[in-house]
mmJSON file of the N, C-alpha and C atoms, coordinates in Angstrom:
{"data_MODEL":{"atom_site":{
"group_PDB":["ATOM","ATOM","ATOM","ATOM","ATOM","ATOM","ATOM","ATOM","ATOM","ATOM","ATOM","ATOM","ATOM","ATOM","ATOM","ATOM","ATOM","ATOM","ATOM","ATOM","ATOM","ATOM","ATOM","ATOM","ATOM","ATOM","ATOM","ATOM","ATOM","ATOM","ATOM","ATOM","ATOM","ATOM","ATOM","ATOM","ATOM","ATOM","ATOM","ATOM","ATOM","ATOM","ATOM","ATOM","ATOM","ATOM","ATOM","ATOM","ATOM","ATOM","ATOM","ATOM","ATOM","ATOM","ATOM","ATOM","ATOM","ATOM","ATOM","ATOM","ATOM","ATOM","ATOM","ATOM","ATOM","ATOM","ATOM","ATOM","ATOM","ATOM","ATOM","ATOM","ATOM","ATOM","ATOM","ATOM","ATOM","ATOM","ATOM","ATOM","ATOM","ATOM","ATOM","ATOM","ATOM","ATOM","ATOM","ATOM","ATOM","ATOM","ATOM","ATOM","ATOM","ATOM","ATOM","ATOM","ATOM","ATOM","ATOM","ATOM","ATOM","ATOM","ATOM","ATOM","ATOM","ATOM","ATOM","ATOM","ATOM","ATOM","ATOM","ATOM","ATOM","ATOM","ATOM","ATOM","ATOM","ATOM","ATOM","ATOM","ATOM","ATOM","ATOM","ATOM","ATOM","ATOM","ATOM","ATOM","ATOM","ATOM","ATOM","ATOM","ATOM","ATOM","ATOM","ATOM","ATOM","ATOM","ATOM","ATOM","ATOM","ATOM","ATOM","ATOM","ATOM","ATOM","ATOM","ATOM","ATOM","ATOM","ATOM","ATOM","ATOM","ATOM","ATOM","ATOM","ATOM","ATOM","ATOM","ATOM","ATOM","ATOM","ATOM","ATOM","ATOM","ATOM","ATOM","ATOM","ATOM","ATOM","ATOM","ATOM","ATOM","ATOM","ATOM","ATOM","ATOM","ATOM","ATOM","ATOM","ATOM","ATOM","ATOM","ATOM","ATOM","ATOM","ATOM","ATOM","ATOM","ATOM","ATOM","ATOM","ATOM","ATOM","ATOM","ATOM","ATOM","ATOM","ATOM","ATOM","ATOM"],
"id":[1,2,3,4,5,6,7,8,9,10,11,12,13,14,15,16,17,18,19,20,21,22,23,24,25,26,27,28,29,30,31,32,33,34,35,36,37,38,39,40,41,42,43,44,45,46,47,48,49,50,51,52,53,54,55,56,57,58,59,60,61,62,63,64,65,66,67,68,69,70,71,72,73,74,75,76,77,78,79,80,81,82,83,84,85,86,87,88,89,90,91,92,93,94,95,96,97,98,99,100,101,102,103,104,105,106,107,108,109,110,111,112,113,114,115,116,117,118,119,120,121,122,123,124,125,126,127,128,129,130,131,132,133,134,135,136,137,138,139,140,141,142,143,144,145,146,147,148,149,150,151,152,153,154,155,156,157,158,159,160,161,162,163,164,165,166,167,168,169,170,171,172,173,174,175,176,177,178,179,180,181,182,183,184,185,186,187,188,189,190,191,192,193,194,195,196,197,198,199,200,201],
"type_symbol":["N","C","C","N","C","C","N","C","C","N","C","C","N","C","C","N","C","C","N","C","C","N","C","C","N","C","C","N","C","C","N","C","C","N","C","C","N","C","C","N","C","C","N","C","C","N","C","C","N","C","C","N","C","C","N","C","C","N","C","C","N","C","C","N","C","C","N","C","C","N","C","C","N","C","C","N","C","C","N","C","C","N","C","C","N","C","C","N","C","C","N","C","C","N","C","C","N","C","C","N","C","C","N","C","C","N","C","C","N","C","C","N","C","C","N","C","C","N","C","C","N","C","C","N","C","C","N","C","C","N","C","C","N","C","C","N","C","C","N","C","C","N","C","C","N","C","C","N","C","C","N","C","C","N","C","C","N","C","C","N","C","C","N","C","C","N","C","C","N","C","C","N","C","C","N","C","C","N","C","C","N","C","C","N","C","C","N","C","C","N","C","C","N","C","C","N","C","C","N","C","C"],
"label_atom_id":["N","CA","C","N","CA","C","N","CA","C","N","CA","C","N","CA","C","N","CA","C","N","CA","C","N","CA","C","N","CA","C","N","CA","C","N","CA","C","N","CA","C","N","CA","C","N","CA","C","N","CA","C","N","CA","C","N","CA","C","N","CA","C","N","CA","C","N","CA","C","N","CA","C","N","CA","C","N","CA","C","N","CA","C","N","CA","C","N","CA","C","N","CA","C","N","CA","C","N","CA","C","N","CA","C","N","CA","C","N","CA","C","N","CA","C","N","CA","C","N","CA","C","N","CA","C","N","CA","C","N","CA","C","N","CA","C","N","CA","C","N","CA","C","N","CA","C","N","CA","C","N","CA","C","N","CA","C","N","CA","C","N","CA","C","N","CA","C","N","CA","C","N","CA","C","N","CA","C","N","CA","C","N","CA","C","N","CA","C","N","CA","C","N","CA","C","N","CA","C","N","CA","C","N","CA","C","N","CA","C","N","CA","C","N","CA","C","N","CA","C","N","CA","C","N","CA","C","N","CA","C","N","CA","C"],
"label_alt_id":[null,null,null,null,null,null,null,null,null,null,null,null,null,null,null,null,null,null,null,null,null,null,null,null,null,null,null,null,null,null,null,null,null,null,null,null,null,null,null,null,null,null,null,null,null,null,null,null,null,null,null,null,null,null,null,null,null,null,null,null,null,null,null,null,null,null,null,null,null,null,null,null,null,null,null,null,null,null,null,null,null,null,null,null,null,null,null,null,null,null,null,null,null,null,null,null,null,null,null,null,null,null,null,null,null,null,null,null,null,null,null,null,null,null,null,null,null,null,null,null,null,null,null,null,null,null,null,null,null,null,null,null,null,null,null,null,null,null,null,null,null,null,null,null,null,null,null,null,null,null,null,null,null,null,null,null,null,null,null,null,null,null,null,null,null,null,null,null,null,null,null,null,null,null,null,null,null,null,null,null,null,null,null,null,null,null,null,null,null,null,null,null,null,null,null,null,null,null,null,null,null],
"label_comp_id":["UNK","UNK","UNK","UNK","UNK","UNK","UNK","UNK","UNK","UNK","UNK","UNK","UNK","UNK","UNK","UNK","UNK","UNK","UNK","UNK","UNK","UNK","UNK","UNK","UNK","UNK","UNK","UNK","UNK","UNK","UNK","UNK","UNK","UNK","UNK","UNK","UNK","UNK","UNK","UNK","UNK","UNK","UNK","UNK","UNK","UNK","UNK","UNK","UNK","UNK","UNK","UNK","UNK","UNK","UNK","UNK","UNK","UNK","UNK","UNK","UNK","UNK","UNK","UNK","UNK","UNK","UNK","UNK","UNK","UNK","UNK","UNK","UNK","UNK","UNK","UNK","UNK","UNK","UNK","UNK","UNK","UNK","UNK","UNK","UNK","UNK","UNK","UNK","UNK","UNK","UNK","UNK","UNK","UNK","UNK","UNK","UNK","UNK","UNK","UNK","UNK","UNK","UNK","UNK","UNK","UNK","UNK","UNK","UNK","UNK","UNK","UNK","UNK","UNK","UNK","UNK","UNK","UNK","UNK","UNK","UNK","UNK","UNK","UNK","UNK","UNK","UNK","UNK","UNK","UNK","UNK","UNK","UNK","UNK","UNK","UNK","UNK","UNK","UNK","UNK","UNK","UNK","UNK","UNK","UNK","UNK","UNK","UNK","UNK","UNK","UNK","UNK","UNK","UNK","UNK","UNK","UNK","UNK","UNK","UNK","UNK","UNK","UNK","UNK","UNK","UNK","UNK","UNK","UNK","UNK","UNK","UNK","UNK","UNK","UNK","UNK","UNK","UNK","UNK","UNK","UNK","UNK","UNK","UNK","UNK","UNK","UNK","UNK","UNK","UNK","UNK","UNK","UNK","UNK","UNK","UNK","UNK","UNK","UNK","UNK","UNK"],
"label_asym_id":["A","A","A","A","A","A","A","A","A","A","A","A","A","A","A","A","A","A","A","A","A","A","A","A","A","A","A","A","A","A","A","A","A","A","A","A","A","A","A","A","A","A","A","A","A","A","A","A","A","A","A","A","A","A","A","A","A","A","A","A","A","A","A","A","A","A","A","A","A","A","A","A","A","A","A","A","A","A","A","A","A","A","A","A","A","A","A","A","A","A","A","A","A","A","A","A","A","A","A","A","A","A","A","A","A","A","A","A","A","A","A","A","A","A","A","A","A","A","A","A","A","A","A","A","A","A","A","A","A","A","A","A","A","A","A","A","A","A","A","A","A","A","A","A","A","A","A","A","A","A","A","A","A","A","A","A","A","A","A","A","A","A","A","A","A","A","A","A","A","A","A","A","A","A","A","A","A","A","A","A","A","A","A","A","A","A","A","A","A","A","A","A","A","A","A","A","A","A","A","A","A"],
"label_entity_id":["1","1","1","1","1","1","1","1","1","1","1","1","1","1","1","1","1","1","1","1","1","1","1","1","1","1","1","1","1","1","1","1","1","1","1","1","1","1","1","1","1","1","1","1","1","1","1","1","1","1","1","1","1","1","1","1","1","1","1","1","1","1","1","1","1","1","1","1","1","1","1","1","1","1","1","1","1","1","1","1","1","1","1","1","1","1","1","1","1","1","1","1","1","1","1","1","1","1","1","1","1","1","1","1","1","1","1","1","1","1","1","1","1","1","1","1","1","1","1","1","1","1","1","1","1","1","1","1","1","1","1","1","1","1","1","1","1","1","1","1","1","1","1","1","1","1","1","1","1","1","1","1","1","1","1","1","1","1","1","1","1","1","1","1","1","1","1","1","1","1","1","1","1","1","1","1","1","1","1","1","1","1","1","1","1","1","1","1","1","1","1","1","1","1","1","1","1","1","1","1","1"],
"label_seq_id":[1,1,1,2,2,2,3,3,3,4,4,4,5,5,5,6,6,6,7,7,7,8,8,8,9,9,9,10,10,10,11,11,11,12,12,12,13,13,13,14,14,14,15,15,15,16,16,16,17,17,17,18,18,18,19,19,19,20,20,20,21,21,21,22,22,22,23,23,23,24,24,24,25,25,25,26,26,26,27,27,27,28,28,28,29,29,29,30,30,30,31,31,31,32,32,32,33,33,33,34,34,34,35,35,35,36,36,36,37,37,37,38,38,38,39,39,39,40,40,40,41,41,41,42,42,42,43,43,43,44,44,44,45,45,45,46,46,46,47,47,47,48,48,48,49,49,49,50,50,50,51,51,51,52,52,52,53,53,53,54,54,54,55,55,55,56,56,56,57,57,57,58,58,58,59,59,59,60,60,60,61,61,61,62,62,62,63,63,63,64,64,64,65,65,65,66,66,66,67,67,67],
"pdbx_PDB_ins_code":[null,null,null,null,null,null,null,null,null,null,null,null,null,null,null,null,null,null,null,null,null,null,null,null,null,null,null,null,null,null,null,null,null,null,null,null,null,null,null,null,null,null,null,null,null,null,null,null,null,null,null,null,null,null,null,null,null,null,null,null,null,null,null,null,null,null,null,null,null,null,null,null,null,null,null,null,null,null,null,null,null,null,null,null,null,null,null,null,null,null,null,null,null,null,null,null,null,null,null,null,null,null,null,null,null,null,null,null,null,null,null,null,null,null,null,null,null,null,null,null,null,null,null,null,null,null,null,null,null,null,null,null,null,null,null,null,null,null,null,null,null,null,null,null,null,null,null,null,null,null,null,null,null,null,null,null,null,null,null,null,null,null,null,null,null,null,null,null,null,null,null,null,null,null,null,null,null,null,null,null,null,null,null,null,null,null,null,null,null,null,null,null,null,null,null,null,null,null,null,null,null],
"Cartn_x":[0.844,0.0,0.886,0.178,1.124,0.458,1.4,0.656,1.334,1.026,1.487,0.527,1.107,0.806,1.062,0.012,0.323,-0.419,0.774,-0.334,-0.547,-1.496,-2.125,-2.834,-2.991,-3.518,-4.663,-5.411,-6.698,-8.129,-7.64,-8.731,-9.421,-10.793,-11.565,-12.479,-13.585,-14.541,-14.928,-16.038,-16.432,-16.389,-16.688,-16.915,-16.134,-14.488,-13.167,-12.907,-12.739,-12.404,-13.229,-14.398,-15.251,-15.057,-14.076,-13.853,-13.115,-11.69,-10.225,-10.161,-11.319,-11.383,-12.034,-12.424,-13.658,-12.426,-11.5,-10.591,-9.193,-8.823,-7.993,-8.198,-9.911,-10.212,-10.141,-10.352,-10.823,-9.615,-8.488,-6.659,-7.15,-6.892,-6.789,-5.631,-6.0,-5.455,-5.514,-6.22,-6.139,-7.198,-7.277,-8.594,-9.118,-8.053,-8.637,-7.793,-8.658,-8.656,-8.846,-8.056,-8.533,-7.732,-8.61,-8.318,-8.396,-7.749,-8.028,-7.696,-8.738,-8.542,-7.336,-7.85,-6.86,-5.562,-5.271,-3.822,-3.224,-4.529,-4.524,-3.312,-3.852,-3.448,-4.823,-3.551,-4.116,-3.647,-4.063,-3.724,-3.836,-3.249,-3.973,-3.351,-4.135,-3.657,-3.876,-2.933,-3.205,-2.686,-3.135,-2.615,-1.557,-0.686,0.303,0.935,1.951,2.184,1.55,1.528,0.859,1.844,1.715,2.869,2.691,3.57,3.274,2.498,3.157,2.681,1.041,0.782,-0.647,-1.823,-0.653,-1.511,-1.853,-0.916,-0.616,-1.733,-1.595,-2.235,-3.826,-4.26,-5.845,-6.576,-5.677,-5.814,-5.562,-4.666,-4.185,-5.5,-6.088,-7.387,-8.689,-8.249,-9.618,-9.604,-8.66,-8.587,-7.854,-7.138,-6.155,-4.815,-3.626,-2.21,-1.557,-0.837,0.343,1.02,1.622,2.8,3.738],
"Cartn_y":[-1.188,0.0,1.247,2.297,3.387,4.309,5.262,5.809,7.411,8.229,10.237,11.268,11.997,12.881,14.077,15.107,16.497,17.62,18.568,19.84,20.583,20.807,22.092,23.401,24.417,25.614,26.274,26.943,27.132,26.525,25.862,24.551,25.317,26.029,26.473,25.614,24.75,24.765,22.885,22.498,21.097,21.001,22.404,21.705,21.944,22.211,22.309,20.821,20.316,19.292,18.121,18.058,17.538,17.449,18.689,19.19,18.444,18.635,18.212,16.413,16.003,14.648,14.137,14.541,14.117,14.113,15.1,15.192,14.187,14.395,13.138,11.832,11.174,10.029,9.566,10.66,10.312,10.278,10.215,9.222,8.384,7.751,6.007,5.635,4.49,4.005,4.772,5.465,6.044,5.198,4.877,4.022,4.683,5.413,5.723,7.221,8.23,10.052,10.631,10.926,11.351,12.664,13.894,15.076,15.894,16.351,16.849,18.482,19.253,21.01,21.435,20.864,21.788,21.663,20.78,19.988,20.697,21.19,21.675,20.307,18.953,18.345,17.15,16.296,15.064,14.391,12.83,11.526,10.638,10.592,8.969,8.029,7.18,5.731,5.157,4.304,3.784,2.562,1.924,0.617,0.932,1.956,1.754,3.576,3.312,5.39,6.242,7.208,8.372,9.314,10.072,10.976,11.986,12.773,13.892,15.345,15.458,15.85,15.913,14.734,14.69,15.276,15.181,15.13,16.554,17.717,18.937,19.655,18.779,19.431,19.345,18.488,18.138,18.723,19.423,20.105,21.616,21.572,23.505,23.607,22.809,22.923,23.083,22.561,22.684,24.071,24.909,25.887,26.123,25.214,25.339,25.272,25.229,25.744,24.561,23.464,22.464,22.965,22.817,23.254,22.389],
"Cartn_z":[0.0,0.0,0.0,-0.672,-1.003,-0.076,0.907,1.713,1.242,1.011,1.123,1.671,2.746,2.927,2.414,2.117,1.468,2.313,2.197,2.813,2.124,2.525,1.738,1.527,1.427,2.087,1.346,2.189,1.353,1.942,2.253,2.975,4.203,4.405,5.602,6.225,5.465,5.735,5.533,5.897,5.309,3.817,3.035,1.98,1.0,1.403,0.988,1.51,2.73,2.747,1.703,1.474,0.614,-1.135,-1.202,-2.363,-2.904,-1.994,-1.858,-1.964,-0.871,-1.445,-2.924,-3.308,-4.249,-5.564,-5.442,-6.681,-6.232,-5.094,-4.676,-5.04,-4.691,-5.025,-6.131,-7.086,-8.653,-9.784,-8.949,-8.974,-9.57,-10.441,-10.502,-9.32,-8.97,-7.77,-6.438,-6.529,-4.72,-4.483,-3.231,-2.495,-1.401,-0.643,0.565,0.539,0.96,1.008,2.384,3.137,4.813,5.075,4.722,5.108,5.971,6.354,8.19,8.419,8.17,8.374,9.263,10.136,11.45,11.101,10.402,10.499,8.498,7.868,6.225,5.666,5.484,5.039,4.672,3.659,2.986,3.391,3.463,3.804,2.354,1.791,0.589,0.674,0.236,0.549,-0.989,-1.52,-2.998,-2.715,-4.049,-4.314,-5.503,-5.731,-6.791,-6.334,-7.001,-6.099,-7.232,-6.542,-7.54,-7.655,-9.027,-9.213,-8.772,-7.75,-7.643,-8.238,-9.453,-10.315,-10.428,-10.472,-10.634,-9.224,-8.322,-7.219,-6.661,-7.357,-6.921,-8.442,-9.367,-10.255,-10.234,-9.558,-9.484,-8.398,-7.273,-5.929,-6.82,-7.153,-7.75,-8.435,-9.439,-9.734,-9.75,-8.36,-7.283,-6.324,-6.252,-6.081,-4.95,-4.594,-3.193,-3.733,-2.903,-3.115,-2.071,-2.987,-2.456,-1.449,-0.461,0.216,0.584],
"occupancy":[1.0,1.0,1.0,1.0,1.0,1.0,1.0,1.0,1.0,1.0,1.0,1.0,1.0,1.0,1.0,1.0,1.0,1.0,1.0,1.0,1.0,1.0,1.0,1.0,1.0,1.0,1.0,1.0,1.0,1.0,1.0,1.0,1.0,1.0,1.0,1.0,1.0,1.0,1.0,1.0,1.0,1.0,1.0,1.0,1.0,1.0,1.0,1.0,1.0,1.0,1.0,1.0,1.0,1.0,1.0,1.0,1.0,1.0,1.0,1.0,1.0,1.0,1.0,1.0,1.0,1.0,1.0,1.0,1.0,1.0,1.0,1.0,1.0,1.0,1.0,1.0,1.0,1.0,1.0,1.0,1.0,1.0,1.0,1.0,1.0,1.0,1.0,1.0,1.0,1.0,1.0,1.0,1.0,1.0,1.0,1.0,1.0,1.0,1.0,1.0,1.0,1.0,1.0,1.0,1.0,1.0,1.0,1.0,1.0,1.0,1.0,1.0,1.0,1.0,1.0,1.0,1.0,1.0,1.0,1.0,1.0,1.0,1.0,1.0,1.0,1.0,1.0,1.0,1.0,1.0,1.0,1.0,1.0,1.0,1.0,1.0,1.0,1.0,1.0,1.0,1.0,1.0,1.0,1.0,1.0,1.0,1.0,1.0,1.0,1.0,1.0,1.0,1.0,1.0,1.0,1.0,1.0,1.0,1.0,1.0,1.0,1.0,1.0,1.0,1.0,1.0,1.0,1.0,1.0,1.0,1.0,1.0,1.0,1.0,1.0,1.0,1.0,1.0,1.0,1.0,1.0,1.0,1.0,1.0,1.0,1.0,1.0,1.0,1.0,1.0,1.0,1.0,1.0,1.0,1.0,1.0,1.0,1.0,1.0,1.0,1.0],
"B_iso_or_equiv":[0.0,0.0,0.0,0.0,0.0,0.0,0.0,0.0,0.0,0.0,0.0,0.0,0.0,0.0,0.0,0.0,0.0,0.0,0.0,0.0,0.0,0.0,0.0,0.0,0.0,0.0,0.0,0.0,0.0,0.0,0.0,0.0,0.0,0.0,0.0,0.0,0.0,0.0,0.0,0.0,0.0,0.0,0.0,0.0,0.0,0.0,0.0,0.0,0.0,0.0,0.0,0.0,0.0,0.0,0.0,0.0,0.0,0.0,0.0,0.0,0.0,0.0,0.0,0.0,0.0,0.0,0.0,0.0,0.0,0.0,0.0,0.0,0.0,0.0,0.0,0.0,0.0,0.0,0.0,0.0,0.0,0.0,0.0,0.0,0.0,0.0,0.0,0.0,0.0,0.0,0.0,0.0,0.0,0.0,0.0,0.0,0.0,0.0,0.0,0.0,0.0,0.0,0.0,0.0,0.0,0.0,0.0,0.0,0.0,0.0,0.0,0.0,0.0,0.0,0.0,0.0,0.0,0.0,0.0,0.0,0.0,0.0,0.0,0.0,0.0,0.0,0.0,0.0,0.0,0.0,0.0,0.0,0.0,0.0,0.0,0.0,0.0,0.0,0.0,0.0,0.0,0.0,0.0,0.0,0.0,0.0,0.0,0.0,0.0,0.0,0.0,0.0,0.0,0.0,0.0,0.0,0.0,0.0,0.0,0.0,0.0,0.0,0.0,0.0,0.0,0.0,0.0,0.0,0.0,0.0,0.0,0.0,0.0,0.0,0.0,0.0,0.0,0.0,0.0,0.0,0.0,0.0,0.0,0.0,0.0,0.0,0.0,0.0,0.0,0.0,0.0,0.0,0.0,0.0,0.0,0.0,0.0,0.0,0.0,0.0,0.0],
"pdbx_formal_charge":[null,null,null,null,null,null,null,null,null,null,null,null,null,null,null,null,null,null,null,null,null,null,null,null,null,null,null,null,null,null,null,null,null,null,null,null,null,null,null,null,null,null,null,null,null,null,null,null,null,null,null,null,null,null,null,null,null,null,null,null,null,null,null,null,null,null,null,null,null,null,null,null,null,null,null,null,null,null,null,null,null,null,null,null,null,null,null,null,null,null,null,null,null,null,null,null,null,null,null,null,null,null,null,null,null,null,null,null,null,null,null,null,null,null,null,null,null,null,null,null,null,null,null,null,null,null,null,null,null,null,null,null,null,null,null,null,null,null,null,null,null,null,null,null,null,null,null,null,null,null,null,null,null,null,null,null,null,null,null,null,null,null,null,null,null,null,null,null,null,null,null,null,null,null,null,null,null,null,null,null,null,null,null,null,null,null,null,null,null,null,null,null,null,null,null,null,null,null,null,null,null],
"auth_seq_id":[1,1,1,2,2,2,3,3,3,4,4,4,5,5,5,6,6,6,7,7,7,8,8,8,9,9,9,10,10,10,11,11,11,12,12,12,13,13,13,14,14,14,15,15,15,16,16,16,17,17,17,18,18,18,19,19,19,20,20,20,21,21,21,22,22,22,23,23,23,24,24,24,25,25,25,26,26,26,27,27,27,28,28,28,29,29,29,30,30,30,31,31,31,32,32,32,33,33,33,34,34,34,35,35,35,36,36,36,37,37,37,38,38,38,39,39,39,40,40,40,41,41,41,42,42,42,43,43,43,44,44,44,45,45,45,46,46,46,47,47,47,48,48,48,49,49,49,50,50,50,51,51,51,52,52,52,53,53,53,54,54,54,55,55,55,56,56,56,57,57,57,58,58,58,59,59,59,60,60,60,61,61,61,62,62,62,63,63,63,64,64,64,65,65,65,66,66,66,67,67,67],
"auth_comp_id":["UNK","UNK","UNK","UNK","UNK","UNK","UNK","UNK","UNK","UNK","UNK","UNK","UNK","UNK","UNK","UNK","UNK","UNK","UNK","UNK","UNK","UNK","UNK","UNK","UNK","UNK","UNK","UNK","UNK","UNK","UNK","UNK","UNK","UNK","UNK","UNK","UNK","UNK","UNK","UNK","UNK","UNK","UNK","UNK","UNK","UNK","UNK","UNK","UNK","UNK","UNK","UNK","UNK","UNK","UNK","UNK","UNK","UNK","UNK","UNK","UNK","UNK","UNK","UNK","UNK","UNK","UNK","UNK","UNK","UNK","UNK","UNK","UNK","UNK","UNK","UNK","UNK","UNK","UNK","UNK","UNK","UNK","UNK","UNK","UNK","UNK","UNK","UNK","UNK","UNK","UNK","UNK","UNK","UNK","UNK","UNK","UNK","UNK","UNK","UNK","UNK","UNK","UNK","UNK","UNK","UNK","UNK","UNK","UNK","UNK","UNK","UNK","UNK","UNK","UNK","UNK","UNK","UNK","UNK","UNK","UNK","UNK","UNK","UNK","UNK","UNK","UNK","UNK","UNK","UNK","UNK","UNK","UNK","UNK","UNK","UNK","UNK","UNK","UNK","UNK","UNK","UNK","UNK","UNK","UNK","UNK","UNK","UNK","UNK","UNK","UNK","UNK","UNK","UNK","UNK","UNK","UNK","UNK","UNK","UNK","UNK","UNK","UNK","UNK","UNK","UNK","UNK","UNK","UNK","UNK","UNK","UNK","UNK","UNK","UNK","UNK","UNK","UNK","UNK","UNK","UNK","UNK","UNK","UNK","UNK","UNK","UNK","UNK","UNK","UNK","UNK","UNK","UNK","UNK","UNK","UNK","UNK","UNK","UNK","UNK","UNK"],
"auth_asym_id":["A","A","A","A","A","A","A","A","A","A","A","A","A","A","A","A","A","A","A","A","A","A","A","A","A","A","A","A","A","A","A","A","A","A","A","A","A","A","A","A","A","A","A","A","A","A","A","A","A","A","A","A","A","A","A","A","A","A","A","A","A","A","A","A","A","A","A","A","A","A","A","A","A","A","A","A","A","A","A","A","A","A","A","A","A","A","A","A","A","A","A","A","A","A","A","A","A","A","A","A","A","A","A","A","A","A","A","A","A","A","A","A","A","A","A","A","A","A","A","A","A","A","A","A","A","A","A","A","A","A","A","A","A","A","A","A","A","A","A","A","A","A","A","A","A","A","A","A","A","A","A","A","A","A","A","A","A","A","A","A","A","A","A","A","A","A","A","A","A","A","A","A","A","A","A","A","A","A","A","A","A","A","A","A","A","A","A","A","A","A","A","A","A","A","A","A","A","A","A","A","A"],
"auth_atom_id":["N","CA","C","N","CA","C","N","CA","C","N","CA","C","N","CA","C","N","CA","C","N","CA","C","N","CA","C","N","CA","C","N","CA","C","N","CA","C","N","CA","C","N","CA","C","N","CA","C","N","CA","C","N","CA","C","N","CA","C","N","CA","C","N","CA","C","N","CA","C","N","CA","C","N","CA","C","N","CA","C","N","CA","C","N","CA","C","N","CA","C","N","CA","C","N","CA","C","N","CA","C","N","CA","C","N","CA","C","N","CA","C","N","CA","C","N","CA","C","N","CA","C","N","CA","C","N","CA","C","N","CA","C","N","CA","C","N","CA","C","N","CA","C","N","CA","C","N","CA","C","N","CA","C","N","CA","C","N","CA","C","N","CA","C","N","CA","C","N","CA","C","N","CA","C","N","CA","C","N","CA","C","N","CA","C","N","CA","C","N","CA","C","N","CA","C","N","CA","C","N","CA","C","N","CA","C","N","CA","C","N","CA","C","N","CA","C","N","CA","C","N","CA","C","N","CA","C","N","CA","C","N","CA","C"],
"pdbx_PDB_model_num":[1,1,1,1,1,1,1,1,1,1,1,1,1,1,1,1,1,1,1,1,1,1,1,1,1,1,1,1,1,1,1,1,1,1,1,1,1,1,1,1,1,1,1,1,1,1,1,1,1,1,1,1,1,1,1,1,1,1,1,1,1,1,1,1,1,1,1,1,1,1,1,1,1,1,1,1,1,1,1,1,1,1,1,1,1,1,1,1,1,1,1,1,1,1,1,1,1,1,1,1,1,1,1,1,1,1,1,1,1,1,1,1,1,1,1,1,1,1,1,1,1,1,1,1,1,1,1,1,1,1,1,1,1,1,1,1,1,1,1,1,1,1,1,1,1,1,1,1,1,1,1,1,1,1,1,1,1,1,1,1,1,1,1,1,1,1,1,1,1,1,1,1,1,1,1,1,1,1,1,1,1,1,1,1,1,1,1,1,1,1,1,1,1,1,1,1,1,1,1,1,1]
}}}
């Protein structure tokens, strides 16, 4: 299992965290998405790694900022 954490900024409310997952999940290979405000980070969990790249670009999209 592939596990990365990312932080990230931007994130206020439930439905930033809601956001943030919904575009995380929709990775091929992510399975599991656990985002946590207080802390302005991601948790994913995959079955294969994910490229960075991809992971900063689908969040920058969603309207928040990698750190």
């Amino acid at each position: 299992m592939y596990t990365k954490t990312i932080n990230i900024e931007g994130m206020q409310c439930n439905h930033c965290k809601m956001t943030v997952e919904k575009v995380l999940n929709a990775i091929d290979g992510v399975e599991k998405v656990e985002v946590n405000l207080e802390n302005k980070n991601a948790t994913i969990q995959a079955n294969k790694e994910i490229n960075d790249d991809e992971i900063k670009r689908v969040i920058e999209e969603a309207g928040f900022i990698v750190k």
